[in-house]
Every structure is written in C-alpha cells, then in structure tokens.
N, C-alpha and C positions, 0 to 999 in steps of 0.2 A: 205685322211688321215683317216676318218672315217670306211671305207672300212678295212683300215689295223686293225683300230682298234677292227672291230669287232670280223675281221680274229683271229688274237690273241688272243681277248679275249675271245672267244670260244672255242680255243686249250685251254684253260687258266682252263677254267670253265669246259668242259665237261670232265677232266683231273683229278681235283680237286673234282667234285661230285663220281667220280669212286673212287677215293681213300677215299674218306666219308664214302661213302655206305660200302667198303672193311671192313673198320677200323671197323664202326658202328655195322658192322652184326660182326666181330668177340669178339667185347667186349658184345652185346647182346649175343652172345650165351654163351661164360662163365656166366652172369649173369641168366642167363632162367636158365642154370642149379641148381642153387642157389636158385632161384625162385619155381621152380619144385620138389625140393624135400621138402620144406618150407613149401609151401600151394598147391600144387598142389594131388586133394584123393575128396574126396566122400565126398557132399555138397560145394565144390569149381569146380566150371566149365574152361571150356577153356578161355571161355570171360574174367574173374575175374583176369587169370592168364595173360593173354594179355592185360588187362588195366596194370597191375603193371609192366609188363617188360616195357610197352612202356614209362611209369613216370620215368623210369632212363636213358632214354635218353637223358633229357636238362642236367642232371649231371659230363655227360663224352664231351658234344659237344663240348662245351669251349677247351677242351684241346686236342681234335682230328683236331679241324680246322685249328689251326697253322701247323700240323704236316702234315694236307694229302696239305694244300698249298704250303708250302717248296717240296713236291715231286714234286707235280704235275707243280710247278715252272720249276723245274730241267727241269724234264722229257719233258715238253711244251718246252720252249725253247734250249734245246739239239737238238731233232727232227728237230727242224726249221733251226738249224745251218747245221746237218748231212745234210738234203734237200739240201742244198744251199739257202732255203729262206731267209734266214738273208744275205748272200751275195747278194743277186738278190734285197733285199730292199735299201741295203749301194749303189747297185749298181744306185740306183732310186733317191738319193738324202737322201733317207732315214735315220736321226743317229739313234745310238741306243738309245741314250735318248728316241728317241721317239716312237722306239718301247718298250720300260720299261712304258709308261703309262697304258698301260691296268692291267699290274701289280701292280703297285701305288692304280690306280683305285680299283682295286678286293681287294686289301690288305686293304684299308680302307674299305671296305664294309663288309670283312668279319670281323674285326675289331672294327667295330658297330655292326653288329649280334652276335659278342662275349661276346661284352658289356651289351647290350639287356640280354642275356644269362646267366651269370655271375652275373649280379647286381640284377636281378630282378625274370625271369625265372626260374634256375636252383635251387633257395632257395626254394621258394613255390613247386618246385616238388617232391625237400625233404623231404619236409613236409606230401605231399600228400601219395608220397610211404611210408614213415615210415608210417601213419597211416591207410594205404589200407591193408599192409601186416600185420599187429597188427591184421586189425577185419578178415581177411582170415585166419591166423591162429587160433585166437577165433572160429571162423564157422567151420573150420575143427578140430581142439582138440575137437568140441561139437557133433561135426553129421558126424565122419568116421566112422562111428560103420559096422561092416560088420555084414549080419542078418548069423548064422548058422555055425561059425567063430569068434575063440577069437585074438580080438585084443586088442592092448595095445597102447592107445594114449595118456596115462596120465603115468608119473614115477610112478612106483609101485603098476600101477591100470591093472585092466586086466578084459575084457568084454565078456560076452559070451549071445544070443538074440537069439531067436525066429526070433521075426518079428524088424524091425528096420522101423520107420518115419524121414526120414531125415530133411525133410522142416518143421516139428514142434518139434526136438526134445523127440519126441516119442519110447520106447520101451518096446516092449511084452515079458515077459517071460523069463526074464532072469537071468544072477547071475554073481556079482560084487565081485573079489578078490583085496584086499586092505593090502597091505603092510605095514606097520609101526613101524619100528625098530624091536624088539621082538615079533609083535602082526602078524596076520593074519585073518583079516575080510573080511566073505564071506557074501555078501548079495544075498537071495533070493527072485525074486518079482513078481508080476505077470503084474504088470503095471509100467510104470517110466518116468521124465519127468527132459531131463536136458538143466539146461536154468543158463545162463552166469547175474551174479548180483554185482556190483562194484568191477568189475574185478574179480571176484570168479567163480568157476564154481559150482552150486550144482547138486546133481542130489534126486526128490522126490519120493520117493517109495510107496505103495499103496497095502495095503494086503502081507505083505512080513516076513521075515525069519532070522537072524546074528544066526551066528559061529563065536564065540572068542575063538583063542589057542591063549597065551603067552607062548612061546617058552622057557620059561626060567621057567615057570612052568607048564608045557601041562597036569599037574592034574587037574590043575582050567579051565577046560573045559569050557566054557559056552555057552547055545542054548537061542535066544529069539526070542520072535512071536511078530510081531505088526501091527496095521492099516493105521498108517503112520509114514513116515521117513524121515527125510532129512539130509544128507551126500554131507559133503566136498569135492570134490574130486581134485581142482587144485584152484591154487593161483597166478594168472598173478600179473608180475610188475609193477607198479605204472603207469598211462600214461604219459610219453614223455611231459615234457614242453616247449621243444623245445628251451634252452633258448641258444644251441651253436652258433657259430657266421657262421657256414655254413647253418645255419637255416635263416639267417636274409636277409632281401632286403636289397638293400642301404640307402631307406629312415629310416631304422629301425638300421643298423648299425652308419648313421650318429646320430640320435635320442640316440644311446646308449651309444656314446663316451667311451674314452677310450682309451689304447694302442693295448690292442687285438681289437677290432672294427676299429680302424685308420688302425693298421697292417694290418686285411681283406680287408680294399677297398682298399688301394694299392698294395695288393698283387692281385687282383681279376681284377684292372684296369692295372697292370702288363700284366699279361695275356690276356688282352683285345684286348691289344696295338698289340703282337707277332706277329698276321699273316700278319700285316704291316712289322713288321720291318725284320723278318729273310723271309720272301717273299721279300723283297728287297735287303736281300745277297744273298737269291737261286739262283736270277735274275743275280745278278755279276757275282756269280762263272760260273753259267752256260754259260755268255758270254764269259768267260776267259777258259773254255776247250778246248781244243784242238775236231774235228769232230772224230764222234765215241766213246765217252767217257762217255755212258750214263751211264753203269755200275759204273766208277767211283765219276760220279755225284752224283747217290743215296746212296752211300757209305759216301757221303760228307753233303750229306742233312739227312741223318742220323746224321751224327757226331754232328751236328746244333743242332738237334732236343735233342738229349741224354746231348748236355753238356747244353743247355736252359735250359730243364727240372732240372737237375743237380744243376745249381746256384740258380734255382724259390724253388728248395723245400729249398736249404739252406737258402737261404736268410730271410725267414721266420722265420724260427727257431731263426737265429739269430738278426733277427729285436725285436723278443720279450724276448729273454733272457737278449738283452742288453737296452733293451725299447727303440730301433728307429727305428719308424715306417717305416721312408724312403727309412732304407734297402730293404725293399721289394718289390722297382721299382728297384733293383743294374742290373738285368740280364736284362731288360727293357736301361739304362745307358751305357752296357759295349757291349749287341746287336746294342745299335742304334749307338755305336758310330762305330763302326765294319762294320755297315752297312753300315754308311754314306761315309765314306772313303772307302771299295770297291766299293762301287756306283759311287764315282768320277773317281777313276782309272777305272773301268769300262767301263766307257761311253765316255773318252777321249781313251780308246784302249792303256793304261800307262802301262798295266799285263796282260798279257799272261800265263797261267798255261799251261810250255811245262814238260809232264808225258813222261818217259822214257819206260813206257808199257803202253798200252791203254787196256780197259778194260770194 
C-alpha cells in the first residue's frame, strides 16, 4: 500500500509543483512589470529589483495553492483512470477510498503551508515590499539624473548636468528648471548635492545663479547670484504605519481584536483550509468522469476554483457590513459540505457523471 501511495502521490505532487511554478511566473511577470517601470533606472540595480519581485511572492501563494491543486487533482487522477490504473488497482483489491489518501494527505499539507503563509509569512512580506519599494524609489527620484541629458524625475523639475555622481548624490555643472504655478525657476550651479531629509528631497547648490519670470508679470524679471542655496525639490508621503489588517500576523490581529481583526483570521484561516477541501471534490468529480474527460475535468475545476473565490471575496464584505465575523468561513461551510457528500457518493461508486460528449 505504501508503494501505491507514493505512486500517487508523486503524480499528485509533481502535477501540482507544474502548475505552481505555471501560475507563479505568470503573476510574477505581470508584477515585474509594475516593478520595472517603478524603480527600475539609474542608481537601482538588477539585485535591488529582484529582491522586490521576489517579496510578493508569499502574497499571491495562499491563493494559487488551492487553485493549481484542484487542477492538478483533476488532471492526476483523470490520467490514472484513462490508463486503466485505477481499474487495474479496483482490480487488486484496491478501493478508491484508499486510493483518495495521498490526496487527504497533500491537501492537509498544503493546507498547513497555507496557513504558515497566510497567518504569519505573507503579512511581514507586506511589509517588507512596501518598504523596499518606498526606499528604491527614494534612490532613484534622487540619483537617475542622466549626465549631458535632461531629465525630469521630479513633477515640474527638470535637470540638465555636466557630470553626474550617482552613489553620492553629486552634480557638476548644471541647471534646475522648476515650475510653480505662474513662476519659473531656473537654477545655475556649478556644484550640487541632493540628499533625501524627512522624507524631503533637497538639493544644495554652491557658487550658483536664479531666474525668476512670473508669468503673470514677466516685467518683473529677476536675476540672483549666490554662494549657497538650498532648494526644495519633492515631498514624499508620510511613511506607511502599516496599521491595515493585511499588514498584521495572527499574534497581532488576535492582540488587536475587533470585528475587522476577527473578520481577517477567519477569513485568512478560510483560505487555509481550501486546498483540503475542493482537493477533495477534485478527487470525486475526477473519480465520477467518464475515461477521456480530461478536458471536461478542467473545465470543472475551474468552475470550483471561480465560484470559491466568488463566495471568499463576498463573504467578507459581508461579514463586516453586517459585523459577523463567521461569515467569512461561509465558502469554507458550503465547500466542505459539497465535498463531504461527493466524497461519500464517490468512494461507494453511488455517481457516475455519464457526459453526452466527451471532451
């Protein structure tokens, strides 16, 4: 029996990590792109930008793991039925209950890695990405300056350099257009130095030059000369206190009480549960298809996956408008109970899904 089990649980797994990896590099790559046009320039590296993609990974896992095990359910034991393995085991003595254990098995394991994920993991990496991409874009609004080349990395600022120092905020020679409602200030400088100060950005000028036209009266010219100078040039938003509730661990949401805090761990231990429970309807329907139906199997593990997600985001909503929290295990309730009873008709061979086209 061990044998069988592993046989299975290796279609099961190696099945399941394919459609992972699938899922994972197609919502990575929408997010890189997002990433990449963010912080991705001159004084932000490759490294910098590949630590951040990789921090939104524990964010999406939770909710790709139910989704590629319902396929990979299907899809694993479809195969085994088209084979005739699953004949050739019934034939051995074999029930299907007991080929459903490696299923049971995987579904609780991945089920605790969701949990793991969800409750503790996936908040701290929140955390960590909002505040990795905050100081990357600090570093590059401060040091993309192109030397011999105007660029504009600040609203209404516009840079034109000589020489550019990246790694210290350094520029030679050059001259700052600065827009402001009616006004237009042009600075000229020979030396400059801009460096990021409670949330501010300034930049120091040294031996340098202003042009003020108001536009509204460009008679009132004015030229000044000075030795030093220090100019405002951007004003980041407050930092993040992170006080949302997908910010929080469990020990911090329980520590927080509340209806929204109650709401999130059930709703979080919700999702925990999933890959158990619709991995244990994959597992029915796929025993109840007819051979060659693999097409319509994923068709059906779709459906699963689309109306799950469907009642998980409702439920929420309305867990907290109507402040009961327990709404938010309802798609947890009306899955497990769906499950349990195909699982029984299942494994007694009670239902038969006879399809009028195969597909």
């Amino acid at each position: 029996m061990k044998t069988l089990y592993r046989y299975v649980g290796w279609e099961l797994l190696k099945t399941t990590f394919f459609s992972l990896s699938l899922f994972a590099f197609i919502i990575l790559m929408d997010r890189a792109s997002f990433i990449a046009q963010t912080v991705l320039g001159k004084g932000v590296g490759f490294l910098d930008f590949l630590s951040v993609l990789l921090k939104t990974i524990p964010s999406f896992l939770g909710i790709i793991i139910p989704i590629s095990f319902v396929i990979s359910t299907l899809i694993a034991y479809i195969n085994l039925e088209q084979n005739n393995e699953i004949v050739a085991m019934k034939a051995c003595g074999i029930s299907l209950k007991d080929i459903s254990i490696p299923t049971i098995y995987l579904g609780l394991l991945f089920s605790l890695t969701s949990a793991l994920l969800l409750m503790f993991v996936a908040p701290k990496s929140n955390v960590e990405f909002k505040k990795e991409i905050e100081e990357l874009l600090r570093k590059k609004i401060t040091m993309s300056i192109t030397p011999n080349s105007f660029s504009s990395n600040f609203p209404g600022i516009t840079f034109y350099a000589q020489k550019v120092f990246p790694a210290k905020g350094y520029i030679l020679n050059f001259m700052v257009s600065i827009e402001k409602k009616n006004k237009t200030i042009t600075l000229f400088g020979k030396e400059g130095n801009l460096r990021t100060d409670n949330n501010t950005v300034y930049l120091d000028i040294l031996n340098g030059s202003a042009q003020v036209v108001d536009w509204t009266k460009p008679q009132n010219f004015k030229y000044l000369k000075f030795k030093s100078y220090t100019v405002e040039l951007y004003k980041f938003n407050k930092k993040e206190k992170f006080k949302a509730v997908k910010y929080k661990t469990l020990p911090e949401l329980l520590k927080k009480g509340g209806i929204e805090a109650e709401t999130e761990v059930l709703k979080r231990f919700s999702l925990a549960l999933a890959p158990l429970i619709v991995g244990t309807l994959a597992f029915s329907i796929a025993v109840s298809l007819p051979r060659n139906s693999l097409g319509t199997g994923i068709l059906l593990g779709l459906l699963i996956i689309v109306s799950y997600y469907l009642i998980y985001t409702f439920s929420k909503k309305f867990a907290l408008k109507l402040g009961i929290p327990l709404l938010a295990i309802s798609p947890d309730l009306i899955f497990g109970a769906l499950s349990i009873l195909s699982y029984r008709w299942a494994i007694k061979e009670k239902v038969k899904l006879e399809l009028r086209g195969r597909w």
